[in-house]
TIDO-829762 format. One record per residue: residue in three letters; x, y, z of N, C-alpha, C in turn. Coordinates in pm, whole numbers, padded with zeros to 5 digits, always signed. Layout:
BEGIN
ALAXYZXYZXYZ;...
***
This chain:
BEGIN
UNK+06078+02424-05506+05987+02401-05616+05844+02414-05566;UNK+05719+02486-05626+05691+02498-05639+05546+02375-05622;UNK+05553+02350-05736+05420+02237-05803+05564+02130-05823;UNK+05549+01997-05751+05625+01909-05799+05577+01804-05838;UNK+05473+01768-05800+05371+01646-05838+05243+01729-05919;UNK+05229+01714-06018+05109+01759-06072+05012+01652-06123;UNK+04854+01633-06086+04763+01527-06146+04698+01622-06231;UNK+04677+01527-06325+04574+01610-06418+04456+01482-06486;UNK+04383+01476-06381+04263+01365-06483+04195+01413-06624;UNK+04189+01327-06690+04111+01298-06825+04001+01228-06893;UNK+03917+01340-06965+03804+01277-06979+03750+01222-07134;UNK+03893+01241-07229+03883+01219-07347+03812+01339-07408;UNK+03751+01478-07332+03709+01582-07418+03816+01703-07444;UNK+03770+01775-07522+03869+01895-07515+03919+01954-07463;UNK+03803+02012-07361+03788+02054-07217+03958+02001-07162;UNK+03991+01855-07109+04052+01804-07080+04229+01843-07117;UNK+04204+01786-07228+04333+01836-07343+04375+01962-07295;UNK+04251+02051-07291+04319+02165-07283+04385+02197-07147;UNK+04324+02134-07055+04375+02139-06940+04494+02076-06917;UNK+04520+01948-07000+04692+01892-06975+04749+01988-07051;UNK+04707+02023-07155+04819+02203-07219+04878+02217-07110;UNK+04782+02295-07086+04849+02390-06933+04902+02317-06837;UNK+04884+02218-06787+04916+02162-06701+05119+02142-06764;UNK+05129+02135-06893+05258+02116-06929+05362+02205-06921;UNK+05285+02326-06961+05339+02527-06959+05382+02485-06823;UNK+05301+02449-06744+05290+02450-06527+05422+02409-06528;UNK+05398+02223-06569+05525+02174-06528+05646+02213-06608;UNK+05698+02290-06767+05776+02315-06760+05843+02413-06726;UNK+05785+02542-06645+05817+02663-06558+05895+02617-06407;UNK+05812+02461-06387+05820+02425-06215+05909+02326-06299;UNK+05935+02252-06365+06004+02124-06385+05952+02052-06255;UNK+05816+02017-06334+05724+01944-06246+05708+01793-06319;UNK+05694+01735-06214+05592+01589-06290+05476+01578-06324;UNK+05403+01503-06412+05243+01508-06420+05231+01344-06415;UNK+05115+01332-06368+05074+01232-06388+04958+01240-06441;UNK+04891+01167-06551+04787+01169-06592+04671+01063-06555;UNK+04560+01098-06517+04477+00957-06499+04316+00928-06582;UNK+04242+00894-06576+04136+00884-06603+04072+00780-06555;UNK+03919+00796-06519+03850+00689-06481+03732+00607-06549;UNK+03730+00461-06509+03624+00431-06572+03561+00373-06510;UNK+03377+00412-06505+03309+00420-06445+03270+00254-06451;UNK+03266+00187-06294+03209+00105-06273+03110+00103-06191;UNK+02977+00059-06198+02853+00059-06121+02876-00121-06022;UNK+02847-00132-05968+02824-00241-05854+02692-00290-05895;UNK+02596-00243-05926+02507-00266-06021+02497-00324-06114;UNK+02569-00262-06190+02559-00300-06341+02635-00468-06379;UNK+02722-00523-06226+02713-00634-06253+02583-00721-06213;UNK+02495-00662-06161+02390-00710-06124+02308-00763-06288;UNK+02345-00692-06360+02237-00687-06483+02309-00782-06589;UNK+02421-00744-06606+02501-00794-06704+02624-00902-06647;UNK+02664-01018-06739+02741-01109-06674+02897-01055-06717;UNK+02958-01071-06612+03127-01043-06551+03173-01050-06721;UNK+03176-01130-06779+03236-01134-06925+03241-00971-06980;UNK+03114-00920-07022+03040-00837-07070+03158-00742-07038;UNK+03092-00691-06924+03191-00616-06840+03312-00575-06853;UNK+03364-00715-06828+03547-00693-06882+03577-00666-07001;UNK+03486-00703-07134+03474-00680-07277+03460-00483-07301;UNK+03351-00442-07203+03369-00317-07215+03473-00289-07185;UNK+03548-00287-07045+03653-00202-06982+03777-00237-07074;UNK+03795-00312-07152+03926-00330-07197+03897-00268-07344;UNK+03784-00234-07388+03716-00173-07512+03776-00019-07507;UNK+03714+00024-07355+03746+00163-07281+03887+00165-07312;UNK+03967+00116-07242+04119+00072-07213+04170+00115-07319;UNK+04162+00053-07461+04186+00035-07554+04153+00245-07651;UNK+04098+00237-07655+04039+00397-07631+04124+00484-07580;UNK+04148+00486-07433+04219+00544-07350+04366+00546-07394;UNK+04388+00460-07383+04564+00433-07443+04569+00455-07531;UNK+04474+00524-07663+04535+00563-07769+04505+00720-07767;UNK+04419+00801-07640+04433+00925-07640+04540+00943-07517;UNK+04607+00876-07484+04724+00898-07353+04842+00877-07484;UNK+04832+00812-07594+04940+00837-07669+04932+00965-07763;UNK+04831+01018-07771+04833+01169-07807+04878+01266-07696;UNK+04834+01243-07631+04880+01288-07474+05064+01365-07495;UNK+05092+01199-07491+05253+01194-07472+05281+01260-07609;UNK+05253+01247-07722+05334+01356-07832+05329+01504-07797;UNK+05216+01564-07742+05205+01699-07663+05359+01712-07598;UNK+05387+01613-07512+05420+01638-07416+05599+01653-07414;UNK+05622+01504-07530+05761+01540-07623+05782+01659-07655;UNK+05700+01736-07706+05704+01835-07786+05731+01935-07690;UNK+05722+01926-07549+05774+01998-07467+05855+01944-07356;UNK+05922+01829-07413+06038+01818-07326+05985+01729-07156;UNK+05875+01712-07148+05790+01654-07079+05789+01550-07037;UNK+05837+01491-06928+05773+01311-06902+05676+01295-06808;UNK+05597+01208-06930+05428+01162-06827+05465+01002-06779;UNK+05374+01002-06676+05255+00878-06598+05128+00856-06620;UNK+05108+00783-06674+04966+00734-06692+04898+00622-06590;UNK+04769+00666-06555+04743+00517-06469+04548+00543-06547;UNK+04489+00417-06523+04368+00419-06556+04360+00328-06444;UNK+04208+00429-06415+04163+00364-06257+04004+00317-06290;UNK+03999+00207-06236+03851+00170-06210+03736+00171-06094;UNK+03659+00287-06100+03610+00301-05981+03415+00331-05959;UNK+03376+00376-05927+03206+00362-05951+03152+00553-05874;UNK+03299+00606-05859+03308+00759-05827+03385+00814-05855;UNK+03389+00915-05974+03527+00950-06078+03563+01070-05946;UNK+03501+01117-05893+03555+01212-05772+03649+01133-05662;UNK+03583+01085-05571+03610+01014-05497+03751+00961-05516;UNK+03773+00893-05612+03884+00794-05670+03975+00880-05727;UNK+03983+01034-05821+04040+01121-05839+04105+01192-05714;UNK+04050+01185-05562+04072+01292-05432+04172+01163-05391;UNK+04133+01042-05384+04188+00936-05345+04353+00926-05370;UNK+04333+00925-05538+04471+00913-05575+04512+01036-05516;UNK+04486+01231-05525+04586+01267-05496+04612+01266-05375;UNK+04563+01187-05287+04617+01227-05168+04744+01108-05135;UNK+04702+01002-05173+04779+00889-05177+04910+00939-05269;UNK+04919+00956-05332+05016+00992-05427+05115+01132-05406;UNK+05076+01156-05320+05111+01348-05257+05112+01457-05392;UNK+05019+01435-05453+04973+01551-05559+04992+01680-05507;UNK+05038+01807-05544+05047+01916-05458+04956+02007-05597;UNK+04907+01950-05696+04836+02081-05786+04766+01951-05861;UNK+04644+01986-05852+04542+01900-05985+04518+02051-06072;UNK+04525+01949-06203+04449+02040-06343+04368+01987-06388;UNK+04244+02009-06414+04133+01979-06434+04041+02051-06532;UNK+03983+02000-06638+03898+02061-06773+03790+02088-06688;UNK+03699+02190-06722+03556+02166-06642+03475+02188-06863;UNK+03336+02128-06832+03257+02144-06931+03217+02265-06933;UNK+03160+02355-06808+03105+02463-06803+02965+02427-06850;UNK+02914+02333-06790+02780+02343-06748+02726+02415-06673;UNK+02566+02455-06691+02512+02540-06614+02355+02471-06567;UNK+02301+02556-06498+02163+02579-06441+02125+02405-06422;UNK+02028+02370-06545+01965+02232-06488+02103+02126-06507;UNK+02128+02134-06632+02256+02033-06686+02334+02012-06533;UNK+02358+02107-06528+02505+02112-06398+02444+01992-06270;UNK+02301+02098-06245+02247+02016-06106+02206+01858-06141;UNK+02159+01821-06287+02156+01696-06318+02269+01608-06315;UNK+02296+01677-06406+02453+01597-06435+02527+01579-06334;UNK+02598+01720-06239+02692+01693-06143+02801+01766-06220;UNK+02905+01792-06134+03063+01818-06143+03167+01751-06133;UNK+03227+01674-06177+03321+01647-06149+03452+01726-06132;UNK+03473+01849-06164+03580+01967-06161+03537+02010-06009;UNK+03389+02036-06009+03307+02106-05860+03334+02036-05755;UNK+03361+01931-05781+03330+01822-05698+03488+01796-05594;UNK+03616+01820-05715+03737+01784-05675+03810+01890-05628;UNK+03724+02020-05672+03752+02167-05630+03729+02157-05471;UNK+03646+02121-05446+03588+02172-05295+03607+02056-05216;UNK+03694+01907-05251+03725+01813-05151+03862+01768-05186;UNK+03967+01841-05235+04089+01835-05252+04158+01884-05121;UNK+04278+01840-05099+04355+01913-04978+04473+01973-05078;UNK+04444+01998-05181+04572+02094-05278+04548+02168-05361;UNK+04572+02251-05427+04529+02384-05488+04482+02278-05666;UNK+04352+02314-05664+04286+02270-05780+04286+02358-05851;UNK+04324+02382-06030+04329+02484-06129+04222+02439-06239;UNK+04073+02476-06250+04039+02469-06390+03993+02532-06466;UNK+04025+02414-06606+04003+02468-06695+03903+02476-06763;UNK+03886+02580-06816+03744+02622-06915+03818+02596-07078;
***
């Protein structure tokens, strides 16, 4: 086999979606696994500003969010015969914590949405597709 562990993080945009598509075509050619993840951004900071309550009020707000586009997710995925993993990770580097899991996890293929940002946006903003492209130890696929 081929691709037997497949990650595919999520960012709640289209971009994304479209990338678990494919990521499903992948795994049902390889009769692969996917796991799906997404992150939510915690600053070390931002408990500096705001009290621990707050905080947890957002992330379970997020949470709440998340788990109802990971259950759109999974009807995709019925629909092709598919069984997912979901994990939601909390971390303060959606890269970092994305390279983390696959290595921990022995990921052998990430799928990944990119926005297709350019020029200033890109260098402001950052990559997160760019980012997991060029510090992965496994063949990264994205999507536009």
């Amino acid at each position: 086999m081929l691709f037997q562990n497949i990650l595919v993080p999520v960012d709640l945009s289209s971009q994304s979606t479209r990338a678990f598509k494919v990521a499903l075509d992948i795994s049902k050619k390889y009769d692969s696994k996917i796991t799906v993840i997404t992150c939510i951004e915690v600053y070390a900071s931002y408990h500096l500003y705001y009290q621990s309550s707050t905080v947890s009020q957002q992330i379970k707000k997020q949470s709440k969010i998340i788990k109802n586009h990971f259950n759109e997710l999974e009807h995709f995925a019925k629909n092709k015969d598919v069984s997912l993993k979901f994990k939601i990770l909390k971390s303060d580097s959606v890269v970092k914590e994305i390279i983390s899991f696959t290595k921990s996890k022995k990921h052998d293929l990430v799928v990944i949405g990119s926005h297709g940002r350019k020029g200033f946006d890109k260098l402001l903003l950052g990559s997160v597709a760019n980012g997991v492209s060029q510090k992965a130890n496994c063949p990264v696929m994205i999507v536009k």
